[in-house]
C-alpha positions in Angstrom: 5.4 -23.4 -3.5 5.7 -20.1 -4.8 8.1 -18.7 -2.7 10.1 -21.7 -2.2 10.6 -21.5 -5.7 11.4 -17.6 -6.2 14.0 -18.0 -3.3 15.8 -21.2 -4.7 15.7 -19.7 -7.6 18.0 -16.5 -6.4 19.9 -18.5 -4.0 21.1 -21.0 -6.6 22.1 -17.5 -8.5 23.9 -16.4 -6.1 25.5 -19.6 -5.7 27.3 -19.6 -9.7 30.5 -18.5 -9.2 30.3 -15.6 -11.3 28.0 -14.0 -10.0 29.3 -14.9 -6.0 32.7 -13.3 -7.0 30.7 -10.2 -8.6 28.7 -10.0 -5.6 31.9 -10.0 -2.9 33.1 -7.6 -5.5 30.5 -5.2 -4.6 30.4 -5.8 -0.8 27.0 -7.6 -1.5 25.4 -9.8 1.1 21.8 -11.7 1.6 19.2 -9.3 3.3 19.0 -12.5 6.3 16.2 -14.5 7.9 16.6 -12.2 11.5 15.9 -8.7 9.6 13.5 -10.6 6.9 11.6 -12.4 10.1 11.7 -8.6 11.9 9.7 -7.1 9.0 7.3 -10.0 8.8 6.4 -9.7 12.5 6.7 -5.8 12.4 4.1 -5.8 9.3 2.0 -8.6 10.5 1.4 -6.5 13.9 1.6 -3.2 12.0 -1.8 -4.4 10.0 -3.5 -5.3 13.1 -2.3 -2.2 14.8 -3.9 0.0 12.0 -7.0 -1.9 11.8 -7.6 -1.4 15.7 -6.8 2.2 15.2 -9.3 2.7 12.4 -11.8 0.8 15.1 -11.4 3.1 17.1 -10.4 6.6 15.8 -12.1 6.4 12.3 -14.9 9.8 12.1 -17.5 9.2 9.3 -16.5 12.6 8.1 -13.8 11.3 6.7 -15.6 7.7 5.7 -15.1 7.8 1.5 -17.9 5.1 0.9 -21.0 4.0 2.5 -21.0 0.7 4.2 -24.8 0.6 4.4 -26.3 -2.6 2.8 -27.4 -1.8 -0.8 -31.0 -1.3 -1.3 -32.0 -0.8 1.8 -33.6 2.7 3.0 -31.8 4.9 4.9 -34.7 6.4 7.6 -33.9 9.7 9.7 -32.8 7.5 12.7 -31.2 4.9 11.6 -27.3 5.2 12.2 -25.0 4.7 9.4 -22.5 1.5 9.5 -19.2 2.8 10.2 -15.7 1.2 10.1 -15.8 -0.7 13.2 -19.6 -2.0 12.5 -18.5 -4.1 8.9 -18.4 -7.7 9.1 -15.3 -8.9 10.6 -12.6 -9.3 8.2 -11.4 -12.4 9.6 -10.4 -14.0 6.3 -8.5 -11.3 4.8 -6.8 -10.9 7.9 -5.4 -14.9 7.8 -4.7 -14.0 4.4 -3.1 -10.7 5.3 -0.5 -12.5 7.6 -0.2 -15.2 4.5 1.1 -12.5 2.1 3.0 -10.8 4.0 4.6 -14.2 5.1 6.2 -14.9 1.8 8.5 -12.3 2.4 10.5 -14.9 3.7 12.3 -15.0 0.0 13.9 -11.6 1.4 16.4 -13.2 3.8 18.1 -14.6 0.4 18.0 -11.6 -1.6 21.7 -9.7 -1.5 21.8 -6.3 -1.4 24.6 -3.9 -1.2 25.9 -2.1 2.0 24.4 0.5 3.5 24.3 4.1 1.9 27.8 6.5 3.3 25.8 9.8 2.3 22.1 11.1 2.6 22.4 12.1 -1.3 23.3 8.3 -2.4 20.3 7.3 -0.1 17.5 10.1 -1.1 18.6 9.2 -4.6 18.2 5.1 -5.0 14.8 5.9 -2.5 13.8 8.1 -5.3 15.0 6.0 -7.9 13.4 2.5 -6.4 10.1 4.8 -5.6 9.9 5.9 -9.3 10.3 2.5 -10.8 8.4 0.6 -8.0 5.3 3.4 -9.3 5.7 2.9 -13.0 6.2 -1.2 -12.8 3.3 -1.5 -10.7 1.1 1.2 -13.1 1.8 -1.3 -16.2 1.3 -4.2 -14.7 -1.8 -3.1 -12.7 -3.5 -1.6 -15.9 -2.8 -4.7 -17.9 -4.3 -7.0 -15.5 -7.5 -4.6 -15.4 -7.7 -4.3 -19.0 -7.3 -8.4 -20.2 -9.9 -10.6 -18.2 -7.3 -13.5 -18.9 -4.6 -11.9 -16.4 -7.5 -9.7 -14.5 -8.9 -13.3 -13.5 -5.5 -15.4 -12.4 -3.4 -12.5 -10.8 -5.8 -9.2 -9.7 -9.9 -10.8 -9.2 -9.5 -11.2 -5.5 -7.6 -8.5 -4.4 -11.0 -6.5 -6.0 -13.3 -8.8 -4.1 -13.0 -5.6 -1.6 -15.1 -2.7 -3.4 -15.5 -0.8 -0.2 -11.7 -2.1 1.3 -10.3 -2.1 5.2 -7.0 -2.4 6.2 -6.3 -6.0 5.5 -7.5 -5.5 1.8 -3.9 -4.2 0.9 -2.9 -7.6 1.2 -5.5 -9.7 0.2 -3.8 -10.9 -3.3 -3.2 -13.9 -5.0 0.8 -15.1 -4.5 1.2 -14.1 -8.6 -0.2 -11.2 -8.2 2.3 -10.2 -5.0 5.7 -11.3 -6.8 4.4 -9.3 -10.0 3.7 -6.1 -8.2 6.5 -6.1 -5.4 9.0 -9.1 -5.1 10.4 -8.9 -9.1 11.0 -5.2 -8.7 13.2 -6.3 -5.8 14.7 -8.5 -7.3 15.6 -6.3 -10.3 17.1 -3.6 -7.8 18.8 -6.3 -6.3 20.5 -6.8 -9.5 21.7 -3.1 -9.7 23.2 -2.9 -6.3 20.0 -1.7 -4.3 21.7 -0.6 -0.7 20.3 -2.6 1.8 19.1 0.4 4.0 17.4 1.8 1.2 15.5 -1.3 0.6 14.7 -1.2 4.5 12.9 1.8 4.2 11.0 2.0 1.3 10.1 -1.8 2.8 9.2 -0.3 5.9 7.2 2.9 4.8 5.6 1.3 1.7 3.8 -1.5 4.4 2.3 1.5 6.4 1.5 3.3 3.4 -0.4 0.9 1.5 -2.5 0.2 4.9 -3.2 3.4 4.9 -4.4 3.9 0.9 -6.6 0.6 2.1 -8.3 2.2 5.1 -11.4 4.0 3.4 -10.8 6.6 4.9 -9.4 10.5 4.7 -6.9 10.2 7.6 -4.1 12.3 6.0 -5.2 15.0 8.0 -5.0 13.4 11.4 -2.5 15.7 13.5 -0.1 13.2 14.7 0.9 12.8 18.6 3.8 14.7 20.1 4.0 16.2 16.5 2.9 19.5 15.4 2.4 18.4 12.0 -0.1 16.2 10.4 0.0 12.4 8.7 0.2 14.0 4.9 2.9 16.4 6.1 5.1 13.2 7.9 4.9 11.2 4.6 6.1 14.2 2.4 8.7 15.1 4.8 9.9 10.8 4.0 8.9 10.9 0.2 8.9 14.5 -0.8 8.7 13.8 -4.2 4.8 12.8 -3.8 5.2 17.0 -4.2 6.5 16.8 -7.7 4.7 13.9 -8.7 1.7 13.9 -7.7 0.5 11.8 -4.6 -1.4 8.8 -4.7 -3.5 8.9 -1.3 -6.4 7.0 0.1 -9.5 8.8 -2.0 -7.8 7.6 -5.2 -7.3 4.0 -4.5 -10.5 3.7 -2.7 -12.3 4.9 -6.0 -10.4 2.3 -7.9 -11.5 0.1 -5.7 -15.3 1.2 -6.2 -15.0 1.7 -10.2 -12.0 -0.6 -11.1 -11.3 1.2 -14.1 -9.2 4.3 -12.8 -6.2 5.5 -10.6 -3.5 2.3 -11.6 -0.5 3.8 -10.1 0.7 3.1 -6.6 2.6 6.0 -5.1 1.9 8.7 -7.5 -0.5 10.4 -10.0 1.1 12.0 -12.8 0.9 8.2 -14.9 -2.7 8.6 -14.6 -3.1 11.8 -15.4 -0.6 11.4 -18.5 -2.5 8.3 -19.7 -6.0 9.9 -18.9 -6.9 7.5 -16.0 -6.9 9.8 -12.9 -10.1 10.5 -10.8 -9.4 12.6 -7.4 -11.8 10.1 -6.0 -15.3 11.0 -3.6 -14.8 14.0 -0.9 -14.8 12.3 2.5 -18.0 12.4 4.1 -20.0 13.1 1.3 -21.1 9.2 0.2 -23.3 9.6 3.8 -24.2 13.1 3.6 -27.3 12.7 2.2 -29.2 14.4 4.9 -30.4 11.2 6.7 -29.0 9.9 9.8 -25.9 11.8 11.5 -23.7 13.4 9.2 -25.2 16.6 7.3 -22.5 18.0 5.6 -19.1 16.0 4.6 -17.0 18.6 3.3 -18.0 21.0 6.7 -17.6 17.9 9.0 -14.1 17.3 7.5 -13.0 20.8 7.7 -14.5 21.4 11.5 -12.4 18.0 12.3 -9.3 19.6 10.6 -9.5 22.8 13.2 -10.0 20.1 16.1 
């Protein structure tokens, strides 16, 4: 019912006449259930597409946390659980396809035409970015901090201390509107182009997959490019540079610890309100001179020079 009721709600808006004329003033028009049903598809495959990738191409070098069961001894022979050897996440990849779904309320959502210049575009990205990073910061550190909120909007996204893929998206329906679709709808409200939004859609889906993953991949060299993963996403959001960006060691420690690294894009909120950690160095949670891996920080640098 939820976003049956968030998309009545801004349809009926956009029905007062007031706010229709303001709208047509502005060259305003609803984002539309052909783009919106594009995205869900694109995300819903892009999740499953990361997932397999992981499967496949993940190294323990650049694993952040042990999978291993707790309390059990680790012997000399015995191989360490890697990504492809969890448990199935079967569930979270249902409701994976179930959060994403409700992005449905989009198609109803009017935004403004499309951006004439590279500087109006790079500055509402920036713009949206900055605000998407601060909203989500607040809210994410007040629903950590008061059990009451913690327990009805964040509790199951943290079920995942040691998260996949599909953990990005395992939230409550609250906790998704709170954290994404009422900063939408606030841009929305100041004109946000609908290219922009497009985008920062787009490249935030990948990117929160990514910060999800467990794993160090930002220095995968990418195909037919001579340039890796961390260097692509700072060429699309250079001003991770400025501020500080928030990659997959941080999250995946907040994950583990709960009680640092708030902020979704960027670091400097964190380390302004005292509640950054740079998170574990990949390879070093199963270095601990059993099984395969010897040395994290070497195996990560030799896969660099690969």
């Amino acid at each position: 019912w939820g976003p049956a009721l968030l998309g009545a709600a801004m349809w009926g808006l956009c029905q007062v006449p007031a706010v229709q004329h303001r709208l047509d003033q502005q060259g305003m028009t609803p984002y539309g259930f052909e783009a919106t049903i594009a995205y869900i598809a694109f995300a819903i495959t892009l999740s499953l597409a990361v997932h397999g990738w992981m499967c496949i191409f993940a190294e323990p070098e650049r694993q952040l946390q042990a999978y291993d069961p707790k309390g059990k001894p680790i012997e000399e022979s015995t191989p360490r659980v890697s990504y492809k050897d969890k448990s199935p996440p079967k569930a979270a990849a249902v409701r994976t396809a179930a959060a994403i779904a409700t992005s449905i309320v989009y198609a109803v959502f009017p935004f403004g035409a499309n951006t004439q210049t590279w500087g109006a575009f790079v500055a509402w990205a920036f713009a949206l970015s900055l605000y998407w990073d601060f909203h989500f910061f607040c809210a994410h550190k007040l629903a950590h901090e008061y059990s009451t909120l913690y327990k009805f909007f964040h509790k199951l996204h943290h079920t995942y201390k040691d998260p996949d893929c599909f953990g990005a998206y395992f939230v409550t329906y609250q906790s998704h509107v709170v954290l994404e679709q009422i900063v939408v709808v606030l841009f929305c409200l100041c004109g946000l182009p609908r290219d922009v939004f497009t985008f920062v859609l787009y490249w935030g889906t990948f990117g929160t997959l990514v910060q999800h993953c467990g794993h160090e991949i930002g220095s995968v060299k990418l195909p037919f490019l001579p340039i890796t993963l961390d260097q692509f996403s700072s060429l699309l959001s250079p001003w991770g540079l400025l501020l500080g960006g928030h990659g997959t060691a941080e999250h995946d420690w907040h994950h583990e610890k709960f009680t640092a690294n708030y902020a979704l894009s960027f670091t400097y909120l964190d380390k302004l309100f005292g509640s950054y950690h740079s998170g574990r160095v990949p390879g070093e949670a199963i270095s601990n001179g059993k099984g395969a891996i010897s040395n994290g920080k070497e195996a990560l640098s030799n896969g660099k020079e690969a």
